[in-house]
C-alpha positions in Angstrom: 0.0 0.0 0.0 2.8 2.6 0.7 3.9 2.0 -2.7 0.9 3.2 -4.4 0.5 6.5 -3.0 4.3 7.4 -3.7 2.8 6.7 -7.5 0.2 9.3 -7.5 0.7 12.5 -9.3 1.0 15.5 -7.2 -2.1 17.6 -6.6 -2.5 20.7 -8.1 -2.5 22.8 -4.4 1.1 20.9 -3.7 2.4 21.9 -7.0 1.4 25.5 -6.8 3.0 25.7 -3.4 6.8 24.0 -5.1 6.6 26.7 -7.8 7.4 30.0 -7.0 4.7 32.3 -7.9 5.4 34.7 -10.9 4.0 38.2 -10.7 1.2 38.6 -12.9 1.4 41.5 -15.7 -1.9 43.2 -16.1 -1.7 45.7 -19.3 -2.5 48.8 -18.2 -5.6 50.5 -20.3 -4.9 53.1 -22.9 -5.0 56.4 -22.1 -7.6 58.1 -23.2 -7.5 60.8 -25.9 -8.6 63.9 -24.7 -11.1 65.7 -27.1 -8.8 68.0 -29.5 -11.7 71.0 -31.4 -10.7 70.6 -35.1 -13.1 73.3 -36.3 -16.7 75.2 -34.7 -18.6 77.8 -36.3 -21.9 78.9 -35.8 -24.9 78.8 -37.9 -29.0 78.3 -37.8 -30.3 75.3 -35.9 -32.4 74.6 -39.5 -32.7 75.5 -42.9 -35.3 78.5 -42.9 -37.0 80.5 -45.5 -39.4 83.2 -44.9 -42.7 82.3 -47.2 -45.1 84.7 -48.8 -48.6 85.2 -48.7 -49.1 84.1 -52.2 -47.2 80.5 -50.8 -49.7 80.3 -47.9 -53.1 81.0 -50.1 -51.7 78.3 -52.6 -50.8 75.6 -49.8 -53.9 76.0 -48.0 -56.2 75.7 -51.2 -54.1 72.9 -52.4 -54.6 71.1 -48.8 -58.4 71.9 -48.8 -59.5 70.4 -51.6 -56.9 67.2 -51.0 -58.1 67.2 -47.4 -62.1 67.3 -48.8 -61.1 64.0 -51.4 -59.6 62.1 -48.1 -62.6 63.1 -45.8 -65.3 62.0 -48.5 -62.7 58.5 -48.5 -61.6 57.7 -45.3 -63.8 59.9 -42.6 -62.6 62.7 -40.4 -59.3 61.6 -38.9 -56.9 61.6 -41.9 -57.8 65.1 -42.3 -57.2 66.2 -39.0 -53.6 64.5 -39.8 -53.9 66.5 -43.0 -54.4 69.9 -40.8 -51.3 69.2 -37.9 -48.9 68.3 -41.0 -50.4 71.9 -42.8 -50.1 73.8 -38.6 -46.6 72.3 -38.6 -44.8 73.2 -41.6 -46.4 77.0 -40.9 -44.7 77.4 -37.4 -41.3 76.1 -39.0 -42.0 78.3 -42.1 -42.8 81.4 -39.6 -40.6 81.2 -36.5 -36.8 81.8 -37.4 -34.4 79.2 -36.0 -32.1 79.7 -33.1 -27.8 80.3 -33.6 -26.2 76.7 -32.5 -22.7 76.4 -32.6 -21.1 72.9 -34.5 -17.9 71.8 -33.7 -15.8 69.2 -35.5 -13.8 67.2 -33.0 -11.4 64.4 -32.6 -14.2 62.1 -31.3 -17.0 62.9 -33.3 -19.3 65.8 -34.2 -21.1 68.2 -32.1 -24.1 69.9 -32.5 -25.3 72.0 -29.6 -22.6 70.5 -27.5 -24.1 67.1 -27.9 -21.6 65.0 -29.4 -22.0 62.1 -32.2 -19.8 59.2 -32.3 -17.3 58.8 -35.9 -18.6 55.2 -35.4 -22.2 56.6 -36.6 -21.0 57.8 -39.6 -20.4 56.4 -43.1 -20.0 59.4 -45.4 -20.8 63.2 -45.9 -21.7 65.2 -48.8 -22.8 69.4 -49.3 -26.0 70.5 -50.8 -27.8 73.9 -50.6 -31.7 73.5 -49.9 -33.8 76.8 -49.5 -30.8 78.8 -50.2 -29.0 77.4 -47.6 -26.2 75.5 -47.5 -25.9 72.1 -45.8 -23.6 69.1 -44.7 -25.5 65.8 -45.2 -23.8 63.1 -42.9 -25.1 59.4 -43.1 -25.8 57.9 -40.0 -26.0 54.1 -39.4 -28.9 55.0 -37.0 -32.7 56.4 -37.8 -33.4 58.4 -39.4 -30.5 57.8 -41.4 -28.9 61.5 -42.3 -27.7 64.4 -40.4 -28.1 67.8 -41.8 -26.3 70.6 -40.3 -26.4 74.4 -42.1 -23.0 75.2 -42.8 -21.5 78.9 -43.8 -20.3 79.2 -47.2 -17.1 80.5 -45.9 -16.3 77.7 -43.9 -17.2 74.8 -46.6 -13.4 74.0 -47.3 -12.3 73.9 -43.7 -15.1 71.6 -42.8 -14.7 69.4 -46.0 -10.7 68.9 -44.6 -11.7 68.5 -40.9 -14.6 65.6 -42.2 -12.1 63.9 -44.7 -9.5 62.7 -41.6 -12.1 60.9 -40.4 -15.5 59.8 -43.1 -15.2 59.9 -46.7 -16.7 62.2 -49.2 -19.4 60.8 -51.3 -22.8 62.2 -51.7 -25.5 59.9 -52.2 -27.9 59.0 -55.0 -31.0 60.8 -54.2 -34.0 58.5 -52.7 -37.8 58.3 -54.0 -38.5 60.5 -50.7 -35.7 63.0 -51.7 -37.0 63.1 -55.6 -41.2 63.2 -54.6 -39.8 66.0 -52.1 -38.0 68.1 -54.3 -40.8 67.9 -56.6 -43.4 68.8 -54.2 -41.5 71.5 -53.3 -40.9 72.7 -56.8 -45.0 72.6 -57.5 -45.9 74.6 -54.5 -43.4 77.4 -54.5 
């Protein structure tokens, strides 16, 4: 019987006591970055354009008769949808955006000192819509675009701030960007 236990392996616990222990190496984490400001200007919170009387009588007569076709259809509620769409697009039409500041940053993009990720975006693009100009960035998140109003002046400096980062490559334009741009053709 001696014999047998003097030809039993060594338990773990006896072997970790023989060996002496080696320190272990934890990596420390990477430091991170601090947040460097690439380029900020300021500019409208929106695209805006004051509209014209003419613009109003021609929206509301247009939405009166398309709103008396749906309520002869469907009933009452999809013209009452038809009236808060109309009430909507008046009070962004009429009251005049407030000045934000953007900043283009290391770490992302902010707008209003809330910052986006660069993981969110894919690309970027300019475009001018109601004689303003705009940055178009695509976001891998709904809705799917950011549009920030740019100044004309500072289009270049953006454009080599953006390009470290997300390439340039403006989209083909969607059914909802073509029936858009129509629409908004036909009414003004």
């Amino acid at each position: 019987m001696p014999n047998q236990k003097s030809n039993q392996a060594p338990s773990p616990q006896a072997t970790q006591q023989a060996t002496p222990q080696q320190p272990v190496q934890s990596p420390l984490p990477p430091r991170p970055e601090p947040e460097k400001l690439l380029f900020s200007w300021k500019a409208p919170a929106r695209a805006f354009k004051k509209r014209e009387r003419e613009f109003w009588v021609r929206l509301i007569v247009i939405a009166s008769i398309f709103g008396f076709i749906l309520f002869i259809v469907e009933g009452a509620m999809p013209v009452v949808l038809l009236i808060a769409l109309v009430f909507l697009f008046y009070i962004l039409s009429t009251v005049e955006p407030e000045t934000i500041e953007y900043a283009v940053t290391n770490k992302g993009i902010k707008v209003a000192d809330r910052r986006n990720d660069w993981e969110l975006f894919t690309r970027f693009w300019f475009t001018k819509r109601l004689n303003t100009d705009l940055l178009i960035l695509e976001t891998l998140v709904v809705p799917g675009r950011l549009e920030l109003v740019i100044n004309d002046s500072d289009k270049d400096k953006i454009k080599k701030s953006l390009s470290l980062y997300i390439p340039e490559e403006e989209a083909a334009p969607t059914r909802m960007d073509k029936a858009s741009d129509w629409v908004s053709k036909k009414i003004s």
